[in-house]
N, C-alpha and C positions, 0 to 999 in steps of 0.2 A: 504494500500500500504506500504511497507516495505521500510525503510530509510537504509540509510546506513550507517546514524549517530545514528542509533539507538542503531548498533553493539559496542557503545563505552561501553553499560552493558557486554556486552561479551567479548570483548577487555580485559577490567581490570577486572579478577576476584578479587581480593581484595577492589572494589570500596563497595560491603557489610560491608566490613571493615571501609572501609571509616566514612561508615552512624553510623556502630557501635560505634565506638569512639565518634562520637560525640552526641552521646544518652545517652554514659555514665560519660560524664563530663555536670550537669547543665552549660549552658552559664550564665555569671556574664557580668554585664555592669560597673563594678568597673571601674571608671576612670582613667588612669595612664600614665603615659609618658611611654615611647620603648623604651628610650635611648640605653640602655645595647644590645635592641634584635638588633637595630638600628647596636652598633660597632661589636655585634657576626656575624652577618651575612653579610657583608661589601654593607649593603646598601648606595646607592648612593642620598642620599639628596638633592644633586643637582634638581634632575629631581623629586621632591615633586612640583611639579606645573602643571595648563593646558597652556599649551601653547596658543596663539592666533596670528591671524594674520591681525586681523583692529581694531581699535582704538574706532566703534559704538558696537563692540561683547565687548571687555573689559570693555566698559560706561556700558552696558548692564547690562557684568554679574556684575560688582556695584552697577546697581539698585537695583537688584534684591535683594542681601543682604544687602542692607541694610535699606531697604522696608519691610521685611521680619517681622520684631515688628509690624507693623501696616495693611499687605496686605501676606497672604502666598505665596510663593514659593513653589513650586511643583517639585520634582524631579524623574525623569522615570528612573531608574537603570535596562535595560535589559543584561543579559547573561544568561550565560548556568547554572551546578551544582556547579559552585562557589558559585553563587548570590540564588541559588534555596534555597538551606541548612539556609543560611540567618544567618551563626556567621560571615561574613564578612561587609555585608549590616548592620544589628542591630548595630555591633562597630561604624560603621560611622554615623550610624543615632541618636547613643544616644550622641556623643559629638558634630554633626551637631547642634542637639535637644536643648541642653545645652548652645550651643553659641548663634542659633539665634530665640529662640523658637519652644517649643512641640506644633504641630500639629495634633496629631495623630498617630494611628499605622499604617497607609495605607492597601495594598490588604492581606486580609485572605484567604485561600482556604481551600476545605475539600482532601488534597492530596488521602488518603486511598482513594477514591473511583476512585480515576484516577489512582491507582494500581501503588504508587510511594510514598516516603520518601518525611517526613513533613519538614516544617524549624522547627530548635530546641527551637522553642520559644512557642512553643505547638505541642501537639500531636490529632491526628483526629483520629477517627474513624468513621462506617456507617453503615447503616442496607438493606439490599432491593439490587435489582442489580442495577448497573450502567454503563452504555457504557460512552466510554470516547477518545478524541484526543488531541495531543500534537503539540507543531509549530515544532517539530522536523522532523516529519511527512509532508511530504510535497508529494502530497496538503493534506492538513487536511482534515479528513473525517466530519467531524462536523466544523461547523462555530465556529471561535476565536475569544478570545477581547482582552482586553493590557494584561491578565496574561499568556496568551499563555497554557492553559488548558481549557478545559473546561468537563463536567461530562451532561448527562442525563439519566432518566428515565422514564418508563413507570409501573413502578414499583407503585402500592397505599400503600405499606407498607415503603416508602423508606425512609432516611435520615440520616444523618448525625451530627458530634459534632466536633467541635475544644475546647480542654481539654489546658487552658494555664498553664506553667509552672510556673510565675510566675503571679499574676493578674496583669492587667490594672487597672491603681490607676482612681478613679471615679473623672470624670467630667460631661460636657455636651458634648454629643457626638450626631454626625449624623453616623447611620449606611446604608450605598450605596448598598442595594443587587441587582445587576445584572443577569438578568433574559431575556429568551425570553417570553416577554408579548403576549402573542394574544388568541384567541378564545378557544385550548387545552390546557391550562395554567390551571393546577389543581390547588385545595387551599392548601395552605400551610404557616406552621406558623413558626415564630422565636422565639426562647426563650432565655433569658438570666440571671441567680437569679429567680426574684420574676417577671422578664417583659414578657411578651406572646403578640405578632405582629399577627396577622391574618392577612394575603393578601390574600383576595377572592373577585370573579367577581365584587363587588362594592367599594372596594379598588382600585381594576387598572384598572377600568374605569375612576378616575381621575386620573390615570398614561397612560392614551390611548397615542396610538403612540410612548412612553417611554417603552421599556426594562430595566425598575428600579424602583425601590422605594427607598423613604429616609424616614427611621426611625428614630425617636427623641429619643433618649434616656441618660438619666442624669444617670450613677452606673458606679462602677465599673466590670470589666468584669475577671470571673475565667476558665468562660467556655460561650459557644456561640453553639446554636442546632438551625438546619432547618429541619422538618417531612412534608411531604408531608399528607396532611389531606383526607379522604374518600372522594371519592365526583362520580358521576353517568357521567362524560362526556364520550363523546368515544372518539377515538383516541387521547386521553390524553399524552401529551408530557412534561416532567419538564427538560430545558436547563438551564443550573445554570455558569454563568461564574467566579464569584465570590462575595467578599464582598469588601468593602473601608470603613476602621472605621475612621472617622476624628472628630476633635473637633469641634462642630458648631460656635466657635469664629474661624474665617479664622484669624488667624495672623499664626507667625513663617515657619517651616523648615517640610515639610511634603514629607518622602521618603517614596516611592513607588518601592518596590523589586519584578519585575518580569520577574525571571527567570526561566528555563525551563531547567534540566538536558539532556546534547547528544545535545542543539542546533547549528546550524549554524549559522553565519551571516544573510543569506539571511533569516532565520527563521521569524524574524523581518516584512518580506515583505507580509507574509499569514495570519495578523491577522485581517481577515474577519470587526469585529465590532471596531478595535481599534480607528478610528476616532469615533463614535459613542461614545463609550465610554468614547475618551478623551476632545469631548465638556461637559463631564460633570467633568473632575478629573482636568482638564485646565492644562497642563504641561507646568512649564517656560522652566526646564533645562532638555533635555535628554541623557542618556548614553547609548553606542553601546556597551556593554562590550561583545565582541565576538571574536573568531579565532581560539580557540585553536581545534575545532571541523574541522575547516576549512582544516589544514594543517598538524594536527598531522599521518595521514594515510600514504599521502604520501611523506611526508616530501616536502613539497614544497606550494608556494603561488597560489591558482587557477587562473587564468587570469579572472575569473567572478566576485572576489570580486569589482575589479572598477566598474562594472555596476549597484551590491549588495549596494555598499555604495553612488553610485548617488542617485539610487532609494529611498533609505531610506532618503537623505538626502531632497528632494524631499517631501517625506511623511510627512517627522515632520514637514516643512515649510509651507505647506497646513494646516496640523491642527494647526499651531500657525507658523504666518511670525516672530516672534520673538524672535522663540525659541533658545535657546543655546544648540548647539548640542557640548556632546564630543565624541570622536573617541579614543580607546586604544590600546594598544599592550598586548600581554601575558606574562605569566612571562617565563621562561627559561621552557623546556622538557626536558625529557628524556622515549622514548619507543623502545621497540626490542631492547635495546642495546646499543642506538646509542642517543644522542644530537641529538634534533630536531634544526637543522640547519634554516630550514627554518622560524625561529620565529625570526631569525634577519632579515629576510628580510621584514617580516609580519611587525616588527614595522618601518622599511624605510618605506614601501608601505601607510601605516595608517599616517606617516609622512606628507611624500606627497601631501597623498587625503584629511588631515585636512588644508592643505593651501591651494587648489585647490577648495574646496569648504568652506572654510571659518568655519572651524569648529576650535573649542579647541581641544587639542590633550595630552592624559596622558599617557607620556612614562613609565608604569609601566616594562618593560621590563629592561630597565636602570635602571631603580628606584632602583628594586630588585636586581640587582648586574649585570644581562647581562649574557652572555653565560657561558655555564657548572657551575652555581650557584644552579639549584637546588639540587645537589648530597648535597652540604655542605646543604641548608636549613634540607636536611631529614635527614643528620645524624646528625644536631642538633635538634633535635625534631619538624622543623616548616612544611615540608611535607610528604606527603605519601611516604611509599612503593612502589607507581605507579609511583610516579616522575612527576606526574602529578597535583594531587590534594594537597592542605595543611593538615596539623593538625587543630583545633581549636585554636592551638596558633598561626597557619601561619595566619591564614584568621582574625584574630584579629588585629595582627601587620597589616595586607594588610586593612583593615578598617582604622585603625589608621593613616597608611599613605594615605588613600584619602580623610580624613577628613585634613589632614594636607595640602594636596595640594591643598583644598579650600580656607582653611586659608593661605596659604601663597601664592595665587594667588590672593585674595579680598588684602591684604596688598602690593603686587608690584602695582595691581593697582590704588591703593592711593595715594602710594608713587610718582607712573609715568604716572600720568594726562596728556593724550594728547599723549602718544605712538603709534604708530601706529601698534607694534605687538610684543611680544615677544616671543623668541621661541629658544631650545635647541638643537646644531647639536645631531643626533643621534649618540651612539659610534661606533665605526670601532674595529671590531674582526677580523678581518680578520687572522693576524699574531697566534692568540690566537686559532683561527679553523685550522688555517694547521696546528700549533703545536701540537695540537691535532689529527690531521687525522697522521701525519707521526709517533706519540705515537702508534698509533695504525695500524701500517702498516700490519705489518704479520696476525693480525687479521683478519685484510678486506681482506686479500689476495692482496692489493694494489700493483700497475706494475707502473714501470718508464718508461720517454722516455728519449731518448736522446737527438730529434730533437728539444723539446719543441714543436711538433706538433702532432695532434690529428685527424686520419678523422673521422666524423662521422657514426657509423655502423645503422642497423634498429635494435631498443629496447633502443635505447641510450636516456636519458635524462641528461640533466647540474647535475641536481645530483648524477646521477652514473656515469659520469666522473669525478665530483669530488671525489670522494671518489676514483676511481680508483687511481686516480694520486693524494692522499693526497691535489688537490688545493681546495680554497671554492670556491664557485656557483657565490661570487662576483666577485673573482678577476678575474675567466675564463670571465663575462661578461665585465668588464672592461679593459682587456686585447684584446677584438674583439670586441667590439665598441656596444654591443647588449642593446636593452631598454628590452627587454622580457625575459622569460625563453626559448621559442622559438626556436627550428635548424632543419637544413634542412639535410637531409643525403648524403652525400656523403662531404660536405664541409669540410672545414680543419680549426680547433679550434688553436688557440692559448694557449700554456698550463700553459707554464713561458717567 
């Protein structure tokens, strides 16, 4: 079935570009302060925190790090091809790593066969064919688990390699492979250096009932092969969700980066095995890093994300009632032309629904400077040509500040034992978007009124009356008393 957030490869023909660049700069986890990138691009530091809104979610997230030396902490990082690519996620995970211990590398995949660009921290390749679905894809034609990929075949010559760029320095590890177990489960082996894993019929017969095995293994890792082994079954099936490499001493900071290039919000809600899954990966903290798929099309907020983010919020409390959920906003756009408008209102809405349901909330949108900021990002090297995606050094500095907004939210709540919540007004653009639509008047073709009134015609939305009359989406709704994006036709708008 064809998405429509699928079209965003087609949307941006430069997004090859994208992948290009950052193939050809190795990723470096050199540790370093931003300061400099910090005053070049007039981030806003203020809003380096999760905001909260009761006083048992801040004790919480205390615990949790600082328990962390003795008990790991798990972190669920889902979004779209920010977090896919994975120089955003790695920043934050190696100075997470560093402050409260190395856990592990978390989920591995063999991208190449799901006919999609690897994270830069290795390269896959495969052999044999492979059918494959994405959570972007809704509904998914094959069942999902937490990395929102997943690859099969029927294939007896098939497999695959993840080739790392730099090795994984040797410890004791347990390696998590994720599998559909049952009766057309062909053999097949893992190799790593000099280790060779056979999982055949008497192997996951003490895994019955489990779709997984856990591998013991003490080395370091350069490269990582799964081969589907010859074997006489018939109707032979290999579902392969992925892999989880952890360190078998459970202490420290163990991030989990799975994202899914083109997804939605709602993506989040179709992954068939993710509870499954996550009674084995135990998630304390999870992140919703979504929206920009959401609204970049039609400039505007869906009315479905509120029910999107109930549900999700819902999900992760079932698989763990104590889990720390955050909720974000995007960073600034720019497509067709035009400032995506509606990502100010995306991070009000995400405002909102983190104190309505009781979630952390990381104003990256503020963070990063707020409206019409990413032109400056990209003409100082930090985003694409699409206006969309960063460089390798944006998604660095954007790791860097969410490592920093954990650090400096575990330190208020040290500081402020027995808070009930703290939390950051969102900024008001307002003045900053008409100044900009009236820059741009003859452009849009934009018409004045005289009466300050507006009827509504059929085809109209709050957005293309904005822009007609240079006002923003906010002020026309606060100017006529509206909760929604919402109108009726024939009514009469309020304009100034």
């Amino acid at each position: 079935m064809k998405n429509q957030y699928a079209s965003i490869f087609k949307i941006l023909p430069d997004y090859n570009l994208f992948l290009l660049f950052l193939s050809l700069f190795p990723f470096t986890t050199k540790a370093q302060e931003f300061s400099s990138e910090i005053e070049l691009l007039g981030v806003d530091t203020q809003y380096a925190y999760f905001q909260y809104h009761s006083e048992k979610t801040a004790q919480h997230f205390k615990e949790l790090l600082d328990s962390a030396q003795i008990k790991r902490t798990v972190l669920f990082h889902f979004g779209a091809s920010h977090v896919q690519s994975e120089v955003f996620t790695t920043e934050a995970r190696t100075f997470l790593s560093k402050e409260f211990g190395y856990s592990g590398y978390g989920f591995l995949f063999p991208f190449s066969a799901a006919n999609t660009y690897s994270s830069v921290n290795y390269k896959t390749e495969h052999t044999g064919n492979w059918s494959f679905a994405k959570c972007y894809q809704i509904p998914p034609q094959i069942p999902l688990g937490a990395r929102g990929i997943t690859i099969e075949t029927t294939d007896t010559s098939a497999g695959f390699s993840l080739l790392f760029k730099e090795p994984i320095a040797a410890d004791d590890f347990e390696l998590i492979v994720f599998f559909e177990n049952n009766e057309f489960t062909p053999d097949f082996e893992v190799k790593s250096g000099g280790s060779v894993f056979v999982v055949n019929d008497s192997v996951r017969a003490n895994w019955e009932g489990k779709n997984y095995v856990i591998l013991e293994m003490s080395q370091s890792f350069e490269n990582l092969h799964l081969n589907i082994l010859p074997c006489k079954k018939q109707n032979q099936l290999f579902r392969f969700y992925g892999f989880s490499l952890e360190r078998k001493e459970k202490t420290g900071f163990l991030y989990q980066s799975l994202g899914v290039g083109a997804s939605p919000f709602e993506a989040v809600l179709h992954l068939e095995k993710l509870k499954e899954q996550a009674s084995v990966l135990n998630p304390d903290i999870v992140m919703l890093d979504y929206g920009t798929n959401n609204i970049l099309y039609k400039n505007s907020v869906p009315i479905t994300i509120y029910q999107s983010v109930a549900e999700a919020v819902a999900l992760f409390r079932e698989i763990n009632p104590k889990i720390i959920i955050i909720l974000t906003s995007t960073q600034d756009l720019f497509h067709k032309g035009r400032f995506i408008k509606a990502a100010v209102e995306f991070a009000q809405v995400m405002d909102s629904l983190a104190k309505l349901h009781n979630c952390m909330y990381w104003n990256f949108y503020d963070l990063s400077g707020g409206f019409a900021q990413i032109k400056n990002w990209q003409s100082k090297g930090y985003a694409q040509n699409d206006h969309i995606h960063l460089t390798q050094s944006g998604y660095r500095l954007k790791g860097y500040l969410l490592y920093k907004s954990f650090i400096n939210t575990y330190q208020h709540i040290n500081k402020n034992l027995g808070d009930y919540s703290f939390a950051i007004p969102v900024k008001n653009y307002d003045d900053l978007i008409e100044k900009h639509l009236k820059a741009n008047q003859g452009k849009n073709s934009v018409v004045s009124t005289s009466t300050g009134r507006y009827v509504i015609k059929p085809g109209d939305t709050l957005s293309r009356i904005s822009q007609k009359f240079g006002v923003s989406v906010d002020k026309i709704k606060r100017l006529n008393n509206l909760s929604s994006d919402l109108i009726i036709i024939g009514r009469v708008l309020k304009i100034k």
